[in-house]
Backbone as CSV, one residue per row, in Angstrom:
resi,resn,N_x,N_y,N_z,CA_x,CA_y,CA_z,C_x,C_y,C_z
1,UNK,9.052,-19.200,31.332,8.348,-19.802,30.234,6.987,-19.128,30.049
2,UNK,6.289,-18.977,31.253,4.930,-18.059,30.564,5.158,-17.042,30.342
3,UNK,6.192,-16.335,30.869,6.228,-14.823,30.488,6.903,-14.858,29.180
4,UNK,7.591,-15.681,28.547,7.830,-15.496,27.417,6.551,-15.784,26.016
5,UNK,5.792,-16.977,27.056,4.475,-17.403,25.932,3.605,-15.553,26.427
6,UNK,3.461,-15.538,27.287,2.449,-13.986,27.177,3.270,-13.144,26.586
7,UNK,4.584,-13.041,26.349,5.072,-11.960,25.253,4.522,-12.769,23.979
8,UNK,4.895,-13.427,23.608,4.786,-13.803,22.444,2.857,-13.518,21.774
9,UNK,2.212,-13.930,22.785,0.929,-13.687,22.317,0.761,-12.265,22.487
10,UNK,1.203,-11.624,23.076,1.084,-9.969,23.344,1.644,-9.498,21.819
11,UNK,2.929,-9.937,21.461,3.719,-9.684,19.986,2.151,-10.013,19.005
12,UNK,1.591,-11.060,19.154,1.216,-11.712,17.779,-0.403,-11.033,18.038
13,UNK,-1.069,-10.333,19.204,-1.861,-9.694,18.839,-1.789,-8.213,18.365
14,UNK,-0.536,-7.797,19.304,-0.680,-6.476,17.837,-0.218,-6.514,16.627
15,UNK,0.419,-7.621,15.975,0.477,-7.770,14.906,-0.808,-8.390,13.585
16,UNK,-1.913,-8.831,14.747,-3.052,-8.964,14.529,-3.707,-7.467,14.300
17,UNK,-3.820,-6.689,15.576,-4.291,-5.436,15.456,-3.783,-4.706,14.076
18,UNK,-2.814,-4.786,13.843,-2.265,-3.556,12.660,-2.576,-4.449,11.381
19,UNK,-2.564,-5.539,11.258,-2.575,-6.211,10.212,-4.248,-6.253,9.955
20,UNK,-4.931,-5.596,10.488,-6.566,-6.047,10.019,-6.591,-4.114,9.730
21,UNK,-7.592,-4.410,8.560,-8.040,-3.070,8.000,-8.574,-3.402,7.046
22,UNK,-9.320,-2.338,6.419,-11.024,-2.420,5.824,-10.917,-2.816,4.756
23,UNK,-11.181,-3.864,4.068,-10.843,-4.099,2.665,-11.102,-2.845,1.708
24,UNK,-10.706,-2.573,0.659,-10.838,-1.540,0.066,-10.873,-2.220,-1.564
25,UNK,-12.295,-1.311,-2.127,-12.304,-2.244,-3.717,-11.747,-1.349,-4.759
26,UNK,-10.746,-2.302,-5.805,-10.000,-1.370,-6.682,-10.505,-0.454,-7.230
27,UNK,-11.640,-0.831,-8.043,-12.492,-0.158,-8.955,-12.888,1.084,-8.116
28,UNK,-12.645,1.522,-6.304,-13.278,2.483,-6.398,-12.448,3.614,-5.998
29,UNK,-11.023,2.964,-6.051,-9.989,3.868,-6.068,-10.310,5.087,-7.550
30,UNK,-10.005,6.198,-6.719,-10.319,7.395,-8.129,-8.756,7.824,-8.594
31,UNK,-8.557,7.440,-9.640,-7.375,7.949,-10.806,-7.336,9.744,-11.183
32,UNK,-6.624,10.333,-10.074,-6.211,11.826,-10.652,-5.584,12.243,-12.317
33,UNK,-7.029,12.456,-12.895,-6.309,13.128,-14.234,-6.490,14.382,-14.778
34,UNK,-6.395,15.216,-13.277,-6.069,16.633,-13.586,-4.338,17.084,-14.233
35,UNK,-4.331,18.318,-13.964,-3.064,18.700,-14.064,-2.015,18.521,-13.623
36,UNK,-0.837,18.227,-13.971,0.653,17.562,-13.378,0.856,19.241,-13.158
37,UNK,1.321,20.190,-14.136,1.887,20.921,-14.143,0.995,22.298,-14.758
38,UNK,1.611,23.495,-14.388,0.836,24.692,-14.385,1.635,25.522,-14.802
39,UNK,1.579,26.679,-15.312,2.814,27.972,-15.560,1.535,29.126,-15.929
40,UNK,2.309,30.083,-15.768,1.525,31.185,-16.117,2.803,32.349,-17.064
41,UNK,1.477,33.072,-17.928,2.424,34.029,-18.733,3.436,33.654,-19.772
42,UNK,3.126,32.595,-20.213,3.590,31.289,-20.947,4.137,32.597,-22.558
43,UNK,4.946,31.948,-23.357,5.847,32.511,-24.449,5.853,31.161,-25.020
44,UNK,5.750,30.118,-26.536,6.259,29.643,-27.106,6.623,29.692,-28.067
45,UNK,7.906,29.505,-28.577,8.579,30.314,-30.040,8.523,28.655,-30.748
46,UNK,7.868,29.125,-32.168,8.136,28.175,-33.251,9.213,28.547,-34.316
47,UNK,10.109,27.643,-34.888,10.851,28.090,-35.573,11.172,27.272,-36.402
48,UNK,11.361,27.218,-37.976,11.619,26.017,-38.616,12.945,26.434,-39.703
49,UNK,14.114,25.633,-39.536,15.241,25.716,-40.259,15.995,27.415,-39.431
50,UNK,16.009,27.469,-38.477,16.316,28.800,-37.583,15.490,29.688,-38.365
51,UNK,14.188,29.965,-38.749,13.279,30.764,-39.036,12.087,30.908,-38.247
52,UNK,11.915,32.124,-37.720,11.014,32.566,-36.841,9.310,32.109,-37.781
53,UNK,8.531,31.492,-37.226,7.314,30.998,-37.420,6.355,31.344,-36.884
54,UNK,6.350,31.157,-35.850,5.110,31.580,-34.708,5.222,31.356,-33.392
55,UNK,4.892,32.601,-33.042,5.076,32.565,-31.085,3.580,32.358,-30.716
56,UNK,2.924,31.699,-29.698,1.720,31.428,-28.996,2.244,32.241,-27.552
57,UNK,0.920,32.829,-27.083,1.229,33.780,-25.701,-0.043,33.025,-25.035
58,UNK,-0.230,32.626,-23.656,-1.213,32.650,-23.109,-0.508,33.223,-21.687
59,UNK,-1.827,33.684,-20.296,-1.776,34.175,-19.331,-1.726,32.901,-18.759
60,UNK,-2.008,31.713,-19.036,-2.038,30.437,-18.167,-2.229,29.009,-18.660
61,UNK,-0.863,28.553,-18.708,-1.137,27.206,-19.436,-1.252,25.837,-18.445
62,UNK,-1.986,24.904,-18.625,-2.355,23.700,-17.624,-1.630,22.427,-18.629
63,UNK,-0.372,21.735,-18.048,-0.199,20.431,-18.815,-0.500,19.158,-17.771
64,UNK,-0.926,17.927,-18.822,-1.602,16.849,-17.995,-0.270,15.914,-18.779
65,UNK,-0.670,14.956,-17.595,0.290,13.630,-17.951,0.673,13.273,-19.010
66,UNK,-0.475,13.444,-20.444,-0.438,12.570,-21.015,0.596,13.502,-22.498
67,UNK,0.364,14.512,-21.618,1.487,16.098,-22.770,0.302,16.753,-23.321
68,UNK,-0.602,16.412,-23.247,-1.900,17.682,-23.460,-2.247,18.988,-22.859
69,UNK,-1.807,20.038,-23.284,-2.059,21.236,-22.632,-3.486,22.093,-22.883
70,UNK,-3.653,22.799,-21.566,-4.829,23.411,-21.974,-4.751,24.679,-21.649
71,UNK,-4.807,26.032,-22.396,-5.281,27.668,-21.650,-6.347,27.805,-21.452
72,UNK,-6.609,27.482,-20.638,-8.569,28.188,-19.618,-8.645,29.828,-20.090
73,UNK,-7.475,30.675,-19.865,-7.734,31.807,-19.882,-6.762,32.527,-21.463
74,UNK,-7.450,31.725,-22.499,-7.128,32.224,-23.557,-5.873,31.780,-24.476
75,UNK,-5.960,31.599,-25.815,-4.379,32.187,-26.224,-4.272,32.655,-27.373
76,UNK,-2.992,33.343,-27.936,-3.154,34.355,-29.086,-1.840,33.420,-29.562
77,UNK,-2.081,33.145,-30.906,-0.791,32.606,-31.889,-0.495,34.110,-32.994
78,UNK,0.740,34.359,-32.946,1.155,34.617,-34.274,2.045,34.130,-35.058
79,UNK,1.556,34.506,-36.393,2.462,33.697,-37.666,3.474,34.800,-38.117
80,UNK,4.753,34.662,-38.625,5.239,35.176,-39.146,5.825,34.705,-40.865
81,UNK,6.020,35.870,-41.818,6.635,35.558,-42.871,8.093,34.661,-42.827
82,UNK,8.694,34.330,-44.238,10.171,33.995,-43.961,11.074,35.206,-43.672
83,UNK,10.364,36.282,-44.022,11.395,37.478,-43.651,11.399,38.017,-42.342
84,UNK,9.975,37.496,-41.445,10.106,38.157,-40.171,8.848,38.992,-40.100
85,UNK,7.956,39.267,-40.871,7.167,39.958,-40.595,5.920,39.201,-40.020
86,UNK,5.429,40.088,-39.111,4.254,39.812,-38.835,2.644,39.506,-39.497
87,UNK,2.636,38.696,-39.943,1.722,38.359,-41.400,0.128,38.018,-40.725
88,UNK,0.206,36.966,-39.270,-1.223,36.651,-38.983,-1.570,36.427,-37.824
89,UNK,-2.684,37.148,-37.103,-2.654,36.361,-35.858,-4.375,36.204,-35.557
90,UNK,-4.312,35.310,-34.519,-5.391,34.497,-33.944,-5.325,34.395,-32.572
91,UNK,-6.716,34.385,-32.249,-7.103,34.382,-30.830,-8.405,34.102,-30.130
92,UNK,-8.462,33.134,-29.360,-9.136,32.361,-28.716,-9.438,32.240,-27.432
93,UNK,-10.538,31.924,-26.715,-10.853,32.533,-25.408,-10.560,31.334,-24.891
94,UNK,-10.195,29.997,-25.332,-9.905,28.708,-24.894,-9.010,28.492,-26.020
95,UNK,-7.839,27.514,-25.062,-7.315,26.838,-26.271,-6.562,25.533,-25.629
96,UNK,-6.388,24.626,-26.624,-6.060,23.079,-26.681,-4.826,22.785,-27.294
97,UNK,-3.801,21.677,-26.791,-2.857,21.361,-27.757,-3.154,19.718,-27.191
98,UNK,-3.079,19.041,-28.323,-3.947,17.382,-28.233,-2.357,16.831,-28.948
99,UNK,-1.641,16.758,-27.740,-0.157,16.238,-27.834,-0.614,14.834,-29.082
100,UNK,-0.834,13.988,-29.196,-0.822,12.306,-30.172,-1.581,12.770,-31.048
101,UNK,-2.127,14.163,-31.324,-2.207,14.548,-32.914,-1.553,15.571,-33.573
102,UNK,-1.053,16.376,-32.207,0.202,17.314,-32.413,-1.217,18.508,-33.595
103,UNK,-1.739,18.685,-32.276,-3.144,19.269,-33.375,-3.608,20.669,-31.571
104,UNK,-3.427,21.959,-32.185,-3.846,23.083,-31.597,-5.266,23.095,-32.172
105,UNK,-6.242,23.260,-30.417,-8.082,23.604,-31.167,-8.014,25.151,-30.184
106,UNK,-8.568,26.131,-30.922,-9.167,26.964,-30.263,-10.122,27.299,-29.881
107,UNK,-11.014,27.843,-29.067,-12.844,27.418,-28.926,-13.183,28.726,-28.679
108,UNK,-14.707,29.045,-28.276,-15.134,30.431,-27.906,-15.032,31.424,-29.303
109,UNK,-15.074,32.644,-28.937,-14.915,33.769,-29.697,-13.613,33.778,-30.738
110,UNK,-13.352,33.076,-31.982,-12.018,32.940,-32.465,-12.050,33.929,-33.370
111,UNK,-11.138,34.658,-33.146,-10.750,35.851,-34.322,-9.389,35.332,-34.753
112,UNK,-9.428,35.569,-36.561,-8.173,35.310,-36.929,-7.941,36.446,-38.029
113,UNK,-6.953,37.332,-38.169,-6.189,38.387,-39.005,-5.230,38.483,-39.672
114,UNK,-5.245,38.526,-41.087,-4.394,38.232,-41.828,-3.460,39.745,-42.185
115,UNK,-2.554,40.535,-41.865,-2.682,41.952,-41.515,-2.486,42.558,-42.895
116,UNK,-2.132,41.296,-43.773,-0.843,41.522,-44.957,-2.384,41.868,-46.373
117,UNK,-3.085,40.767,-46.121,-4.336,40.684,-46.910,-5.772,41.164,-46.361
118,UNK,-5.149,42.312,-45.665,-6.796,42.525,-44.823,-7.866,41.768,-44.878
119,UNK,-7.759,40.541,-44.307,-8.722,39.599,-44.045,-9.126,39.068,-43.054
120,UNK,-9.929,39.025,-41.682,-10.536,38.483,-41.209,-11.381,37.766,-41.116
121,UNK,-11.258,36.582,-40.097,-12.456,35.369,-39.819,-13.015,35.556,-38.500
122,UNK,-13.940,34.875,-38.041,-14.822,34.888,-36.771,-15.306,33.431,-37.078
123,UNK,-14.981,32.416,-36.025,-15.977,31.592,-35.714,-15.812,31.287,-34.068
124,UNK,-16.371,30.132,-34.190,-16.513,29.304,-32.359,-15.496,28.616,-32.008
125,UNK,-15.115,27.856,-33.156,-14.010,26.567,-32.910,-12.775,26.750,-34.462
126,UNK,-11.632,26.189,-34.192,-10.755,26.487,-35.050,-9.354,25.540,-34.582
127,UNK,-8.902,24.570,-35.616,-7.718,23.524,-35.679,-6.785,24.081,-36.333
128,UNK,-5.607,24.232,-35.450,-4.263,24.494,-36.525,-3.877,23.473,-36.160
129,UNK,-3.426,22.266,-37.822,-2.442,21.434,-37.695,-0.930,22.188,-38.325
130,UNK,0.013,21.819,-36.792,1.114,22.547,-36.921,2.086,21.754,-38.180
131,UNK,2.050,20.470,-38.638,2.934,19.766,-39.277,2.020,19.856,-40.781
132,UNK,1.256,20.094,-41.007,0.262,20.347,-42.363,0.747,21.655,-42.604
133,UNK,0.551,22.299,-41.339,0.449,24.172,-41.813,-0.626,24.872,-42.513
134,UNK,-1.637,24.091,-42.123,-3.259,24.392,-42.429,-3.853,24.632,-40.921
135,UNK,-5.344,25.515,-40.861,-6.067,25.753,-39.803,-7.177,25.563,-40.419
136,UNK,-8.257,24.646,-39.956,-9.734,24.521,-40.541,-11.038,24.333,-39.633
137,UNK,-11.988,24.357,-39.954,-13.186,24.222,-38.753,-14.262,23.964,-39.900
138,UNK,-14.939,23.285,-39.137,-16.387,22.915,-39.526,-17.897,23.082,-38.940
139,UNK,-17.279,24.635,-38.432,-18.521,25.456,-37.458,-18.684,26.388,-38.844
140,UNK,-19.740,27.520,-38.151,-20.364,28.703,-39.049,-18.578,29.436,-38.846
141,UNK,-18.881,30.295,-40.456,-17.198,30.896,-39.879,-18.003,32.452,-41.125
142,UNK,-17.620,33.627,-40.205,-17.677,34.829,-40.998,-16.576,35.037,-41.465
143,UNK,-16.098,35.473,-42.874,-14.953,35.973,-43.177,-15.386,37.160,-43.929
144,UNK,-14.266,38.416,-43.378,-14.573,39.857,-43.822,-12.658,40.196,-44.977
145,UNK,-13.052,39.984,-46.830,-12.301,39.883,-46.998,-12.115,41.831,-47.912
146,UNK,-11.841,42.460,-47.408,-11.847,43.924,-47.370,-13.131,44.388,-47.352
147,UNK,-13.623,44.964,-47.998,-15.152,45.246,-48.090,-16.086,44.403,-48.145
148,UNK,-16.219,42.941,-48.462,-17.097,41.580,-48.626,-17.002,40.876,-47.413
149,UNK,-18.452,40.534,-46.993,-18.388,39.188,-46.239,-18.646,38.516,-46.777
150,UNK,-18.046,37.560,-46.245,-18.916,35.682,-46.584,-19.624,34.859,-45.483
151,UNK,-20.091,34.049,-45.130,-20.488,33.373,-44.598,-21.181,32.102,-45.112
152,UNK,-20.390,31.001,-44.001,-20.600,29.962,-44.245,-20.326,28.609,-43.150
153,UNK,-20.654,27.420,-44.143,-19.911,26.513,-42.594,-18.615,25.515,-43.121
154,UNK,-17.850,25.476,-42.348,-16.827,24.513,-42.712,-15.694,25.967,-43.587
155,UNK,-14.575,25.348,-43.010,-13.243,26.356,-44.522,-12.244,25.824,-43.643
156,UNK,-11.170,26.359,-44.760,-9.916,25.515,-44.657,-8.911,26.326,-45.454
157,UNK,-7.383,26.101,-44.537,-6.717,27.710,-45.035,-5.589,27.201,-44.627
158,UNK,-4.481,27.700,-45.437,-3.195,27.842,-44.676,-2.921,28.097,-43.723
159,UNK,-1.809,27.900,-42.848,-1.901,28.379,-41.222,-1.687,29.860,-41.542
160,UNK,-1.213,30.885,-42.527,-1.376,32.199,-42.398,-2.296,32.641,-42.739
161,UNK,-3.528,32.325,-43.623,-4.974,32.582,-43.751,-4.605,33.440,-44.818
162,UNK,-3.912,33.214,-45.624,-3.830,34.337,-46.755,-4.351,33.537,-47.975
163,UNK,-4.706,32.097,-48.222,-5.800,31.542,-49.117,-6.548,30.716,-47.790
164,UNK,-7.527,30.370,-48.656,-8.555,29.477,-47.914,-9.675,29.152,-48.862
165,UNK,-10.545,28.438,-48.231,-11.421,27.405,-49.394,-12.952,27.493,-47.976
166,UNK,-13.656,28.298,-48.290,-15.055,28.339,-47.631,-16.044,27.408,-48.265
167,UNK,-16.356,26.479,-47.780,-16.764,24.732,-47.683,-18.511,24.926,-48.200
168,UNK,-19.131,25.096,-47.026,-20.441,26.306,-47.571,-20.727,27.107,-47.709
169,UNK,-20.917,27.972,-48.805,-21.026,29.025,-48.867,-22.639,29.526,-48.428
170,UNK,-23.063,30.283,-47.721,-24.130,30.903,-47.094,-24.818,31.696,-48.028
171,UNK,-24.330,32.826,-47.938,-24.133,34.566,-48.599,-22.986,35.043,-48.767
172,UNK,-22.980,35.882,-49.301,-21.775,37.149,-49.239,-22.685,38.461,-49.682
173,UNK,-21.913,39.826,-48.993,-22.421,40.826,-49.276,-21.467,41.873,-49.049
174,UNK,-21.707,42.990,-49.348,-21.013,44.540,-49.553,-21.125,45.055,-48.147
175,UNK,-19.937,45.436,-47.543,-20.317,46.015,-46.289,-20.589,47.430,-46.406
176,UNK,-21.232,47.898,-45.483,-22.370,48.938,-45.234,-20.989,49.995,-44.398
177,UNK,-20.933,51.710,-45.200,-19.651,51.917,-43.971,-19.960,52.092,-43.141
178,UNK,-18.718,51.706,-42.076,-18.384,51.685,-40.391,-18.884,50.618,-40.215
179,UNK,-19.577,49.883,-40.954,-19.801,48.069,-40.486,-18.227,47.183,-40.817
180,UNK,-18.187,46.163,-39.909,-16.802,45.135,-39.974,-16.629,44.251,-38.809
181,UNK,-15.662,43.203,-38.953,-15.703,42.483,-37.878,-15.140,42.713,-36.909
């Protein structure tokens, strides 16, 4: 009989021992909302009605939980015609895809080339909405449209940049030769 009461209290203090530990407060638990997933050397083909649209290339894409992707180290979109040709491309030293607006931002140094309308842009920041099929920004944006610049803030363009609508207009002027963007 005692050796069974000293087991029993022997049982019920290490079940004491393991059962005590440090309270811990919710609020200071930290919620990981880095990256789920990573790839590098990334290819995505757009295509609408089996028609080639636009491929995006980056060296490194980061996706988070929530389907938001990000390239730290750049990415280049091109557009293509309905026939296949290579009509426009763009490129960004950062870039964003904001999955619940289904909305691409590019940031940094953005160059965009229209090859068909010798036209180039330069700004900082730049939105292609993929379901509009417009790209617009409301930073300073240079556009070099053959021999003319413009400059201004805010414009807004088809996703191939072959029209567009420059919001403020700044200046425009005659380029000087061997000057361009």
């Amino acid at each position: 009989m005692i050796r069974g009461t000293q087991l029993l209290f022997t049982f019920l203090g290490i079940i004491s021992l393991i059962s005590c530990r440090e309270s811990i407060d919710p609020e200071s638990v930290l919620i990981y909302d880095g990256p789920v997933n990573s790839a590098v050397d990334i290819q995505i083909v757009h295509s609408d009605s089996a028609v080639h649209r636009s491929e995006i290339f980056a060296p490194r894409q980061l996706e988070f939980s929530n389907g938001n992707l990000e390239f730290p180290e750049g990415i280049d979109i091109k557009f293509f015609t309905v026939d296949g040709v290579l009509e426009t491309t763009m490129r960004a030293d950062r870039g964003y895809y904001l999955r619940d607006q289904n909305l691409y931002r590019g940031e940094g140094n953005v160059q965009i080339k229209n090859l068909i309308k010798d036209q180039r842009l330069q700004t900082e920041e730049i939105f292609w909405n993929q379901a509009e099929k417009k790209i617009y920004t409301e930073k300073f944006v240079t556009i070099q449209e053959r021999q003319t610049i413009f400059n201004g803030t805010g414009m807004e363009a088809d996703d191939s940049f072959s029209t567009y609508q420059l919001k403020q207009v700044r200046d425009s002027r005659t380029l000087l030769p061997g000057e361009g963007l």
